[in-house]
TORROVO-521618 format. One record per residue (C-alpha): x, y, z; residue in one letter. Coordinates in steps of 0.2 Angstrom, whole numbers, plus 5000, padded with zeros to 4 digits. Layout:
TORROVO-521618
XYZA...
This chain:
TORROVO-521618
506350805144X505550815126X506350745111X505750775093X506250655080X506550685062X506250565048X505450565029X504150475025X503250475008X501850585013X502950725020X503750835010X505050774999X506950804999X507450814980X508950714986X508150544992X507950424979X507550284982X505750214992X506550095001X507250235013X505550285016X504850135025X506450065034X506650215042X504950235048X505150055056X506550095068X506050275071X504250175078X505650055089X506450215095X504950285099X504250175110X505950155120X506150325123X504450355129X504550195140X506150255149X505250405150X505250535138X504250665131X504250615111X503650695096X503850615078X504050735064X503750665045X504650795038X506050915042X505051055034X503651015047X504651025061X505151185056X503651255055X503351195073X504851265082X504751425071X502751455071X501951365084X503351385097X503751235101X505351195110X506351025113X507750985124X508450875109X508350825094X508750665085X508650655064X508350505055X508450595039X509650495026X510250535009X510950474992X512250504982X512550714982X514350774990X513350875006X511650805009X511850725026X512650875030X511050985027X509950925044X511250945056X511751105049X510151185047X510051135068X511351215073X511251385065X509451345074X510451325090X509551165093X510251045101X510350855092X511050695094X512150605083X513750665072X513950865065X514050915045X515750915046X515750725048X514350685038X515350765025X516950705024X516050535028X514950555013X516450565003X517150395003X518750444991X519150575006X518950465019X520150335013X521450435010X521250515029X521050335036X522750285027X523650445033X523550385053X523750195047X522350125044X522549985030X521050015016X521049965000X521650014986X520750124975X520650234960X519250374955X518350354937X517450514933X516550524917X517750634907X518950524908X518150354907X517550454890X519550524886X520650364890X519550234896X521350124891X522050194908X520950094919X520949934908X522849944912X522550004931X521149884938X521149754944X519649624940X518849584952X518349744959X516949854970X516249984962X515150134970X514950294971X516050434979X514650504985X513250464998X512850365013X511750215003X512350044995X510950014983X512450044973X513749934975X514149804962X515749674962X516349664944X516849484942X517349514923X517949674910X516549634904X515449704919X516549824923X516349924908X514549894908X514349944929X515550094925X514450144911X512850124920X513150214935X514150354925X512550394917X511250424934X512150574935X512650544952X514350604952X516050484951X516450304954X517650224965X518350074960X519149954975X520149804974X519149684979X519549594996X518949414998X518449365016X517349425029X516049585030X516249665048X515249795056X515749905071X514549955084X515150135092X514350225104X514750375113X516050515112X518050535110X519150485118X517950365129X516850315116X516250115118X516549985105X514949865104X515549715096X516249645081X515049585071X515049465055X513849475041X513249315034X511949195025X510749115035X512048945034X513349065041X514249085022X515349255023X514449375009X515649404994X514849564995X513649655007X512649754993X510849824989X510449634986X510549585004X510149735012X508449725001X507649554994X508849465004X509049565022X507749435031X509149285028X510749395033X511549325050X512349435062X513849345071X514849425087X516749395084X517849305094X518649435104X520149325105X520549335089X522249405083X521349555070X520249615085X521449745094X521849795077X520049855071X519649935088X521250045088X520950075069X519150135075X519850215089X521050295079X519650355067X518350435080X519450545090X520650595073X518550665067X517850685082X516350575080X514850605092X513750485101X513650325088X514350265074X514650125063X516350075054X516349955042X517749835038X518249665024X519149545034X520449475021X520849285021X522449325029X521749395044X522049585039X520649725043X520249835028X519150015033X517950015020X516750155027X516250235041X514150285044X513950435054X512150415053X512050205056X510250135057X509850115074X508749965075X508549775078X509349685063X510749795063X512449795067X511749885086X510549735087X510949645103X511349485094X512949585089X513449625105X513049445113X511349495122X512449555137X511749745134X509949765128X509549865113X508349995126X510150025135X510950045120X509750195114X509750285134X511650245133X511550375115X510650485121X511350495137X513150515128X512250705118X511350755134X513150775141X513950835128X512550975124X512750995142X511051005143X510251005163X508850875168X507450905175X507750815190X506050795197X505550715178X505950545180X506450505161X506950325163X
């Protein structure tokens, strides 16, 4: 069975939409792990450094795969996750991972929020500073926020730009900062102290399989006041990943909240939700990533899921979950594990 694989390095063709660098080489890291898993339980595996590459292969070399898997990740505009899967399917090739449609409505963090507190999922509150009226009546969220907050964009899949505002003081300064990239409208979060919590998903609806429960932390095993660009770039070598107690009282409710979620959207083959444990033990959604990293240090590395399930079954389980739901035939005289 062949599988192409689609990422961006630097030396490919740019995307006007990517950013920033550090997409660049994190990516090409664990598409290189993904590789070599795939072709050890035995695939057929071509890596593509650009989407306009690939392409050029399928449309003027010929070249056909059985499936494709895009590692292609975006900033801060309302669609741009949405542009890879779609251009596959008016292709009519068949990819694993999650559709436009929910790389849309995921991309738009406001959106979501409001969908996850219409089947009763608990998020936070929020309110939505765009730049007229921070300009027009910059008094109304004085009045309406509370300090601290989160602040981050509307838009995107990143969290290079995710700041707690501690003071007014930084607020007004964070506000006016990110107002001013051009990157579209803030949203402002009451701020929950506790615990950041990942959830693993793999799989499709209504059978899909939760991975764990994991905790970030500090290497002392600290909760993070805030998993933001700072630990995910300087700092990501000294975050701790820690398996939950499945016993604990909140653990049914984030499963049925993610449960909820994923068959409400229709998520396909993985996905990550992300959660702030308050300090009264009460789950609150903060995201959900259709296109999660997929790599070791990650909330699908197998320290989050307690080394029962290796990270190789993991990836076969994923791409097992899209050859069924493309409904695409083996070759059953290929032996591809």
């Amino acid at each position: 069975m062949k599988i192409g694989i689609l990422m961006q390095t630097d030396k490919g063709q740019p995307l006007l939409w990517q950013k920033h660098p550090e997409i660049y080489t994190r990516t090409k890291k664990r598409v290189c792990q993904m590789k070599k898993i795939l072709i050890e339980s035995g695939y057929e595996v071509k890596v593509f450094e650009s989407f306009l590459s690939f392409l050029d292969d399928i449309q003027y070399n010929g070249i056909k795969f059985d499936l494709v898997f895009y590692a292609i990740e975006s900033c801060f505009n309302r669609n741009t996750n949405g542009f890879i899967p779609s251009l596959l399917e008016i292709n009519g090739i068949p990819f694993v991972g999650n559709d436009s449609y929910i790389n849309t409505i995921s991309s738009d963090k406001f959106l979501l929020n409001h969908i996850a507190a219409s089947i009763g999922i608990t998020v936070p509150k929020s309110i939505l500073i765009t730049k007229d009226l921070w300009i027009q009546n910059r008094k109304y969220f004085f009045e309406n926020v509370k300090i601290p907050c989160i602040l981050k964009y509307r838009y995107g899949s990143m969290s290079y730009h995710t700041y707690k505002a501690a003071s007014q003081s930084t607020f007004i300064e964070y506000v006016n900062f990110m107002l001013s990239q051009e990157n579209g409208p803030v949203l402002c979060e009451e701020y929950i102290s506790g615990k950041e919590l990942s959830v693993p998903v793999i799989g499709n609806p209504p059978s899909e399989e939760i991975l764990s429960i994991v905790e970030y932390t500090n290497e002392t095993g600290k909760p993070l006041e805030i998993y933001d660009f700072l630990w995910k770039g300087k700092l990501d070598e000294y975050v701790t990943l820690w398996p939950i107690d499945k016993t604990e009282s909140y653990v049914e409710i984030i499963k049925n909240s993610v449960h909820k979620l994923y068959c409400f959207l229709g998520f396909h083959d993985y996905a990550r939700f992300d959660f702030r444990l308050s300090t009264d033990n009460i789950p609150f959604l903060l995201e959900a990533n259709p296109l999660p990293a997929l790599a070791y240090e990650s909330a699908f590395d197998p320290k989050s899921y307690g080394m029962k399930t290796t990270f190789e079954e993991v990836i076969n389980k994923i791409f097992d979950a899209a050859i069924k739901r493309n409904k695409i035939k083996r070759d059953y005289n290929y032996d591809y594990r």
